[in-house]
GUZAVEX-590644 format. One record per atom (N, C-alpha, C): x, y, z. Coordinates in nm, 3 decimals. Layout:
N
xx:yy:zz
X:Y:Z
...
//
This chain:
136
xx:yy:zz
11.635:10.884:7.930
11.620:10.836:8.066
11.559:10.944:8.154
11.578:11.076:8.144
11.532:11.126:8.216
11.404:11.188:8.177
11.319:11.195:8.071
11.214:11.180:8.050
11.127:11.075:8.093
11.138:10.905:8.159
11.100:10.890:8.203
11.064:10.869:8.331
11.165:10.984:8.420
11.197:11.020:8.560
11.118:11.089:8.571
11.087:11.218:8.497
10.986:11.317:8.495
10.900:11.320:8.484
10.829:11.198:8.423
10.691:11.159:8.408
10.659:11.085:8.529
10.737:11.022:8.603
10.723:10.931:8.757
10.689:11.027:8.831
10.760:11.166:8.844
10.740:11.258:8.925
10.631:11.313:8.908
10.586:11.341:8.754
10.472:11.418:8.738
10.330:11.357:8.822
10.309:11.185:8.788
10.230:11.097:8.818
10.216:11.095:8.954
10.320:11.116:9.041
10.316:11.068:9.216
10.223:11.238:9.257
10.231:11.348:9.190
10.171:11.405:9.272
10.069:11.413:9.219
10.017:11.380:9.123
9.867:11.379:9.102
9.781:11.278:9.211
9.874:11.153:9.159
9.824:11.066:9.287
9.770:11.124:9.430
9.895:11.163:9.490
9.930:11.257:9.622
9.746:11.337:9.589
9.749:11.444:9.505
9.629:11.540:9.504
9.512:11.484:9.507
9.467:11.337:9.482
9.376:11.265:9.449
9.309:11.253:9.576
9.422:11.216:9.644
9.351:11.130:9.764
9.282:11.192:9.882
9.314:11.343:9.860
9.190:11.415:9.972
9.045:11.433:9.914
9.080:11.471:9.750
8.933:11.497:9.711
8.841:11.422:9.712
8.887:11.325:9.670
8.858:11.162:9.639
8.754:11.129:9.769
8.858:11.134:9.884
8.825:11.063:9.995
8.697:11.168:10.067
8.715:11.326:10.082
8.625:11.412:10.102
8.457:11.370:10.012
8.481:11.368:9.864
8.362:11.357:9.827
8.321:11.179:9.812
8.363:11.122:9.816
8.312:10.983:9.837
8.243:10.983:9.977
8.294:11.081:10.099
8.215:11.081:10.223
8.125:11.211:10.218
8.145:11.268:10.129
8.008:11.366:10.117
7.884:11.282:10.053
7.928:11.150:9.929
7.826:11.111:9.849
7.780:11.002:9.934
7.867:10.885:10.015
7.782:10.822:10.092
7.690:10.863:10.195
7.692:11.036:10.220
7.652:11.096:10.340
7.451:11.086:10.227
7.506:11.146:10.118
7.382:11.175:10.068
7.309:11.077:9.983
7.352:10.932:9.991
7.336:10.789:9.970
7.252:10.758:10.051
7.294:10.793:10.211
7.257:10.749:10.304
7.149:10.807:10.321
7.135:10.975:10.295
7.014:11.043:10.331
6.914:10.959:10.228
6.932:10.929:10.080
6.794:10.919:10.048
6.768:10.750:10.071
6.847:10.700:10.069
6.817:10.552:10.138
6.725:10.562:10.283
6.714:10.611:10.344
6.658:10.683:10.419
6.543:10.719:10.408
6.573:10.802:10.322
6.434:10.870:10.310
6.287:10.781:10.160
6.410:10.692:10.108
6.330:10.594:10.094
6.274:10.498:10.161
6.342:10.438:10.251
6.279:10.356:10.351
6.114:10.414:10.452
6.166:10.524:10.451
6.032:10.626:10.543
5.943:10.604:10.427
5.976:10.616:10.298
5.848:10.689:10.199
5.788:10.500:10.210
5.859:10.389:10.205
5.801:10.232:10.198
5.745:10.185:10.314
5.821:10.243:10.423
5.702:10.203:10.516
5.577:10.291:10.516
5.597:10.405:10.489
5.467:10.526:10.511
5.313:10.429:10.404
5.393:10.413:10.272
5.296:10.378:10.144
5.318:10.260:10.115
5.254:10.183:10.035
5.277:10.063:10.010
5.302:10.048:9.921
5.455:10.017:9.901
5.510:10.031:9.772
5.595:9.853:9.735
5.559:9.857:9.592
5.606:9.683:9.574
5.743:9.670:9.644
5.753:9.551:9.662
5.870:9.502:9.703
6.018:9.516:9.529
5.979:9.466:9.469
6.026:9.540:9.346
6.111:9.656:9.339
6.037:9.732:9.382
6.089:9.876:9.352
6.207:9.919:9.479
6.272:9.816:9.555
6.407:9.837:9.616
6.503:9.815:9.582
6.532:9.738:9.473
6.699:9.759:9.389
6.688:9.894:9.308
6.553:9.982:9.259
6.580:10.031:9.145
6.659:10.232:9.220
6.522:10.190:9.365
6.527:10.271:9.437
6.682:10.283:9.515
6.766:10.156:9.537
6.893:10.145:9.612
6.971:10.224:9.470
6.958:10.202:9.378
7.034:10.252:9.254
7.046:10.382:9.210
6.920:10.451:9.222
6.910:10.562:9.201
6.974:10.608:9.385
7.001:10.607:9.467
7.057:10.603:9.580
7.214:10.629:9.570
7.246:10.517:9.492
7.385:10.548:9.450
7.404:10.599:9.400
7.310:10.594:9.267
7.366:10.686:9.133
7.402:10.828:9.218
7.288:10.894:9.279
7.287:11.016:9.347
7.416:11.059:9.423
7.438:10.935:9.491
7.559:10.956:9.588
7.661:10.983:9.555
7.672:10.942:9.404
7.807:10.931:9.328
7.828:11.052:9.210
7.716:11.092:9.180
7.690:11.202:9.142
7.736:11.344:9.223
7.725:11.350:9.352
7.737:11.419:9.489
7.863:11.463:9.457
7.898:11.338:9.495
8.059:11.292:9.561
8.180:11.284:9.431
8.127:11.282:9.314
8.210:11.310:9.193
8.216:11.449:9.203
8.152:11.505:9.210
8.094:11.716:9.228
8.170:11.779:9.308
8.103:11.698:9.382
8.252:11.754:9.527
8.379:11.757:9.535
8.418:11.618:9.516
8.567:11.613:9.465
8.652:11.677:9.392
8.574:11.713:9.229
8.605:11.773:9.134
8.616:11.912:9.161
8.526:11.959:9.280
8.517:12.104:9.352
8.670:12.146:9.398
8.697:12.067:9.477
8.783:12.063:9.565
8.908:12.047:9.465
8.919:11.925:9.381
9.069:11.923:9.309
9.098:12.059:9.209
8.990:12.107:9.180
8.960:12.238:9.113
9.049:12.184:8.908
9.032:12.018:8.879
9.044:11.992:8.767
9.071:11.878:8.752
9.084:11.810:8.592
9.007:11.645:8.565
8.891:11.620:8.635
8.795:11.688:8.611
8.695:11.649:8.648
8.657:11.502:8.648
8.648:11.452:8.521
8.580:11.340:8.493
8.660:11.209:8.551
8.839:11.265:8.578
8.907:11.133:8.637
8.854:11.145:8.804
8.847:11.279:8.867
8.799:11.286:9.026
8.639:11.205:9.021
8.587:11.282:8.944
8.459:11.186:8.959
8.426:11.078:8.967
8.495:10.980:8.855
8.467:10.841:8.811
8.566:10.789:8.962
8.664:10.834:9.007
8.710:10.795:9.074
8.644:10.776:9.193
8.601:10.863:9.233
8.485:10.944:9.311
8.381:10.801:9.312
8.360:10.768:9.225
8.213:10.668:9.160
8.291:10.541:9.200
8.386:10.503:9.159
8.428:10.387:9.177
8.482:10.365:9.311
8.508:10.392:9.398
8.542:10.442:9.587
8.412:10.361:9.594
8.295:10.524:9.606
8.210:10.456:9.667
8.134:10.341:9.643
8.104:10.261:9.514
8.089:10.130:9.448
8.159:10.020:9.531
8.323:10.043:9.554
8.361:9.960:9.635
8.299:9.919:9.799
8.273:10.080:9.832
8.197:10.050:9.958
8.037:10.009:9.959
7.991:10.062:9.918
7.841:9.951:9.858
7.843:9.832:9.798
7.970:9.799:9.764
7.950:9.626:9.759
8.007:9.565:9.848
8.113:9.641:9.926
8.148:9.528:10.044
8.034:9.569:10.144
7.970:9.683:10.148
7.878:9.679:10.264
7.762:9.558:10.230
7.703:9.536:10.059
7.608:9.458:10.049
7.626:9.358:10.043
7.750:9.305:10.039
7.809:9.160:10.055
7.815:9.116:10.202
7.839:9.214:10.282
7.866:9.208:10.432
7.714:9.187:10.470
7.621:9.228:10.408
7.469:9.240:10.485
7.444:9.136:10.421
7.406:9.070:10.263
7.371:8.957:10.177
7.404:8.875:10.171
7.557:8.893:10.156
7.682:8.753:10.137
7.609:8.733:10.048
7.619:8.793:9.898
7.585:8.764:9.796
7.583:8.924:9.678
7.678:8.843:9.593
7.691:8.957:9.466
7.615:8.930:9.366
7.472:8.964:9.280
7.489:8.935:9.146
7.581:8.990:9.070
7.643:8.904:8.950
7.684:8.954:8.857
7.656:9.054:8.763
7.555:9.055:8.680
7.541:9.142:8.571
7.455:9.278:8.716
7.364:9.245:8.775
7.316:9.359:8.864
7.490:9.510:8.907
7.574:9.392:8.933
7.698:9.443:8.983
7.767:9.534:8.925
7.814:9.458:8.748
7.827:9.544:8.665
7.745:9.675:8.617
7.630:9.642:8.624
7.529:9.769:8.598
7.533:9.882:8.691
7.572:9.855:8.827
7.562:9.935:8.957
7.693:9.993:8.878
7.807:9.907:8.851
7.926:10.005:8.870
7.946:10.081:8.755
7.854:10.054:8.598
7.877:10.155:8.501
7.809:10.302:8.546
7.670:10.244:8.624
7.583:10.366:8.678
7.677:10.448:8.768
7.760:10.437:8.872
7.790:10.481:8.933
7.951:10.559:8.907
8.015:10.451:8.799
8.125:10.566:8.777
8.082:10.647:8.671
7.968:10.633:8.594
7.960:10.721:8.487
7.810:10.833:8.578
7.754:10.858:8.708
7.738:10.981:8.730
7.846:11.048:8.783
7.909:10.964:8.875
8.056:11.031:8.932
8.132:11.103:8.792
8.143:11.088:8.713
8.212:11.133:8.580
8.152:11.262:8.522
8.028:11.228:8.569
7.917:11.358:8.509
7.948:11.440:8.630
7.896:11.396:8.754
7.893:11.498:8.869
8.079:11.627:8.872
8.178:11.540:8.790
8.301:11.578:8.860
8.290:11.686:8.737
8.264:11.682:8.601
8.312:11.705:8.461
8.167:11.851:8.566
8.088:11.838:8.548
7.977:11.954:8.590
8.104:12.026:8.725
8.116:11.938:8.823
8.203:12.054:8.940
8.279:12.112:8.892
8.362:12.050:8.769
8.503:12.159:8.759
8.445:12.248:8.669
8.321:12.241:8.592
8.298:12.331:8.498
8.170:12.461:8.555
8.168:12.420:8.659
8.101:12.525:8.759
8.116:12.643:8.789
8.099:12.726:8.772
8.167:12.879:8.818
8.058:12.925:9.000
8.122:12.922:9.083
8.114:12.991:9.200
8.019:13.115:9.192
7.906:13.141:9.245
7.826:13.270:9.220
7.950:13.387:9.318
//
């Protein structure tokens, strides 16, 4: 019995540790989501670029963001990289689909799934690279 008291305890503060990194780099990665969304939009109006090439461009957007924001997190928790990250990835996924549901009112399916393997698996990379980072 009291082995599985100790494991309740162990679990609540990881939880507890999660939720600053988490929340810090998910707003560092939408920060840098936002920059190149951005700075894609400038490069489509500047050139004339297919209409096409804005889901692939919104994707690589995220991927980036989540990449960021897995890095960061994983910075900050200073270990599990790959659970801060993906976590990291899956946050901000949630907020890019309620934001694109809120603007579309409309989810594809398989597009959806693809966004969210892309995005928790750079978050996974970005976090597994932060904790394995050494500080110059």
């Amino acid at each position: 019995m009291k082995s599985s008291h100790s494991t309740h305890k162990e679990e609540a503060p990881l939880i507890g540790k999660m939720v600053r990194p988490v929340l810090i780099g998910a707003v560092v990665g939408a920060a840098c989501c936002l920059l190149l969304l951005l700075l894609f939009a400038a490069v489509m109006a500047a050139k004339d670029i297919p209409q096409g090439a804005v889901t692939p461009m919104a994707v690589v957007a995220a991927a980036a963001g989540s990449f960021v924001g897995g890095f960061v997190a994983a910075r900050i928790a200073k270990m599990k990289g790959i659970l801060f990250g993906a976590a990291c990835g899956l946050l901000l996924y949630l907020v890019v689909m309620v934001a694109g549901y809120a603007v579309l009112k409309d989810i594809r399916g398989i597009y959806a799934l693809v966004k969210l393997a892309i995005m928790l698996g750079c978050g996974a990379v970005g976090g597994i690279l932060g904790v394995n980072t050494r500080k110059k």
